[in-house]
GUPASE-731678 format. One record per residue (C-alpha): z, x, y. Coordinates in nm, 4 decimals. Example, Ala and Ser with C-alpha at 12.3 -4.5 7.8 and 13.67 -1.06 7.14 Angstrom:
% GUPASE-731678
<rec pz="0.7800" px="1.2300" py="-0.4500"/>
<rec pz="0.7140" px="1.3670" py="-0.1060"/>
//
This chain:
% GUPASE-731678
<rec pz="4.5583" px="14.9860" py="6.5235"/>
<rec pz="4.9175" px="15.0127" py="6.6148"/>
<rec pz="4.8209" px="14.9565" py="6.9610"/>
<rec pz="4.6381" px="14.6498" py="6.9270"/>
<rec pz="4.9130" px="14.4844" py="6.6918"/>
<rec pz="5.1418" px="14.5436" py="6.9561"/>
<rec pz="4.9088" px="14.3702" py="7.2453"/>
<rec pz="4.9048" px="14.0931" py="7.0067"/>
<rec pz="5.2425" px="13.9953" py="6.9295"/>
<rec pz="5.3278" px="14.0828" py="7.3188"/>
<rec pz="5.0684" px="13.8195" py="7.4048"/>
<rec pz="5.1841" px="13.5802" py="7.1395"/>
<rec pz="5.5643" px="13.6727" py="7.2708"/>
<rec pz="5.4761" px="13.6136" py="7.6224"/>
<rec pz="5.3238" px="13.2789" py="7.5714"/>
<rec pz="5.5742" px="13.2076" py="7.3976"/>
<rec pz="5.7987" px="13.2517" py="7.6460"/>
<rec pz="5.5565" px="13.0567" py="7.8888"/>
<rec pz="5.5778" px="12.7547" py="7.6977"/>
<rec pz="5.9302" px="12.7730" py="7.6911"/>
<rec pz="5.9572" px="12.8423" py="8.0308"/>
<rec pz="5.7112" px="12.4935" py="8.1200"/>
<rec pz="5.9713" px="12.3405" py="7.8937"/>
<rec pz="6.2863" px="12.4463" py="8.0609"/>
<rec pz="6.0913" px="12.3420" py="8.3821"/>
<rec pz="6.0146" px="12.0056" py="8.2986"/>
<rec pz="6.3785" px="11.9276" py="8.1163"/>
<rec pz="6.5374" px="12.0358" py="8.4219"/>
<rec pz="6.2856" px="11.7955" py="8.6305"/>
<rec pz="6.4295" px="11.5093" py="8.4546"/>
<rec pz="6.7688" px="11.5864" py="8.4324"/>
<rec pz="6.7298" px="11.6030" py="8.8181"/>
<rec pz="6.5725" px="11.2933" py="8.8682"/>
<rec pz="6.8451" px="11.1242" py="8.6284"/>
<rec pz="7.0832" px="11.2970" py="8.8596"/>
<rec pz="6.9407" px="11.1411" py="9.1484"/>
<rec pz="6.9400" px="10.7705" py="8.9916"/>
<rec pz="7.2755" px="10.8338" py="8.9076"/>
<rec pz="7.3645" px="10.9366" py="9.2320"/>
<rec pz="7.1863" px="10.6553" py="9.3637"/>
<rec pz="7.3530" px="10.4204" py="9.1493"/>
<rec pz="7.6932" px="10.5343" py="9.2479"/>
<rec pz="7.6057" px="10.4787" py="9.6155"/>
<rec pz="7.5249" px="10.1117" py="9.5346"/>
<rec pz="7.8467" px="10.0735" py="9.3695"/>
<rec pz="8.0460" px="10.2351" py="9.6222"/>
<rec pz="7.8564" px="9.9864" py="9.9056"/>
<rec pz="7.8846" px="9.6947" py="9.6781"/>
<rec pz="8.2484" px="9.7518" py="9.6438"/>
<rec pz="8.3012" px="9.8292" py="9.9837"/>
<rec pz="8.1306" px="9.4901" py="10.0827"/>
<rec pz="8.3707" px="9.3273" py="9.8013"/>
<rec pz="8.6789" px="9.4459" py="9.9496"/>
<rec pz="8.5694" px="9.3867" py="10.3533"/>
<rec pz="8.5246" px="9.0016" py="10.1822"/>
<rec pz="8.8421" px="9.0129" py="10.0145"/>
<rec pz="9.0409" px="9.1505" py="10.3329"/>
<rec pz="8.8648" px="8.8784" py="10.5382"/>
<rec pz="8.9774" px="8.6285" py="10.2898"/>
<rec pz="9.3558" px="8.7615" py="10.2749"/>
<rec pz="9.3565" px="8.6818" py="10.6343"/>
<rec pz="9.1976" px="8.3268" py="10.6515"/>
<rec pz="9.4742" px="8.2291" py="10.3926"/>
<rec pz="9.7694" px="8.4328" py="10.5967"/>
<rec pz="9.6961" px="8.2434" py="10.9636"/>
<rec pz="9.7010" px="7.9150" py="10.7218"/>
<rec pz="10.0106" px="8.0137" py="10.5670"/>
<rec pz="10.1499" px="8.1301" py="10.9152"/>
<rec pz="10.0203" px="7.7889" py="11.0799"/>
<rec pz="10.1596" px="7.6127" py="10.8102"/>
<rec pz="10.5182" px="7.7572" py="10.8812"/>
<rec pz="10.5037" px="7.6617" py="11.2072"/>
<rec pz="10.4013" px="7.3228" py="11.1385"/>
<rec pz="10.6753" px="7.2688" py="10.8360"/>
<rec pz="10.8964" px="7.4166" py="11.1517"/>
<rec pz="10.7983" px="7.1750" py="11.4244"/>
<rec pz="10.8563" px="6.8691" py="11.2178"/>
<rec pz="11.1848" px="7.0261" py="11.1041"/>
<rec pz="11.2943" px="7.0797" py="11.4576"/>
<rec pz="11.1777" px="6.7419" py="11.5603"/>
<rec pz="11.3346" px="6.5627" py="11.2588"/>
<rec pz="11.2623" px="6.4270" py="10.9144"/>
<rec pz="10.9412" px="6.1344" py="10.9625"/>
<rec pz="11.0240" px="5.8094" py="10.8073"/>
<rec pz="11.3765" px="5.7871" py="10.7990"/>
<rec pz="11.3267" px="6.0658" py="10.5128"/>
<rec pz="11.7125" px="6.2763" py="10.4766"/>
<rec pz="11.7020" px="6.6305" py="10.4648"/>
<rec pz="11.7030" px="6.7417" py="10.0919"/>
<rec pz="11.8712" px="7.0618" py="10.1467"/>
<rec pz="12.1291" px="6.9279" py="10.3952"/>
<rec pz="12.1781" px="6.6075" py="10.2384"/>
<rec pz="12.0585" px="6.5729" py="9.8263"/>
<rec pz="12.2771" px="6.2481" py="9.7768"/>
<rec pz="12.0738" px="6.0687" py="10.0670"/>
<rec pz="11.7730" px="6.1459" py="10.0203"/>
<rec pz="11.8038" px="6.0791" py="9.5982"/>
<rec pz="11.8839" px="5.7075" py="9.7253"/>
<rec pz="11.6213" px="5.7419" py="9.9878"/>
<rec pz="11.3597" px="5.8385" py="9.7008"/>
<rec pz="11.5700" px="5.5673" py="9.4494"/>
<rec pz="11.4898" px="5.3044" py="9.7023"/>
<rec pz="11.1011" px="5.4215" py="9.7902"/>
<rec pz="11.0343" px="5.3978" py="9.4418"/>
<rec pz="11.1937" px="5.0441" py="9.3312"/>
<rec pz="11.0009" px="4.8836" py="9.6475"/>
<rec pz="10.6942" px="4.8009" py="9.5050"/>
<rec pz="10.8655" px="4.6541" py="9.2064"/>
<rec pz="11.0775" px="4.4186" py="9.3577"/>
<rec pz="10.7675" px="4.3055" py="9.5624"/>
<rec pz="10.5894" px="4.2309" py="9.2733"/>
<rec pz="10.8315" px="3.9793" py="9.1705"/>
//
């Protein structure tokens, strides 16, 4: 009698533990799967940023050669001179206010 209630709750206990088991199993399946979407999403994020910044860096040097080109244009026509009888501001503020002064009352006095 002893015996057989025995067999029976170690049955019971080890299918128990079988279905816990299966359980354990198939938790741990999808916590590796979300581990691998996660992973997978990280990649994309990591390539998509990497992608960003190559764009950004290829930007930052389009402006930098205009920037540089326009230096060396501003310092061409500054070696060569002023165009239009324009006066140096920095050299010369009094000339060139009169300069401006006369620019703008030009079309007025035309007008007349």
């Amino acid at each position: 009698m002893w015996i057989v209630t025995f067999s029976a709750l170690a049955a019971i206990l080890s299918a128990g533990c079988l279905m816990g088991c299966v359980v354990l199993v198939q938790t741990a399946g999808r916590e590796r799967e979300s581990l691998h979407v996660r992973v997978r999403s990280c990649e994309s994020r990591t390539e998509s940023l990497v992608h960003s910044l190559n764009d950004i860096q290829n930007t930052m040097e389009v402006l930098a050669n205009r920037v540089k080109m326009q230096r060396v244009r501003n310092s061409a026509l500054h070696a060569l001179g002023s165009t239009g009888g324009e006066p140096d501001v920095r050299t010369d503020p009094e000339a060139w206010r009169a300069w401006k002064n006369a620019q703008l009352r030009a079309p007025r006095s035309g007008d007349n």
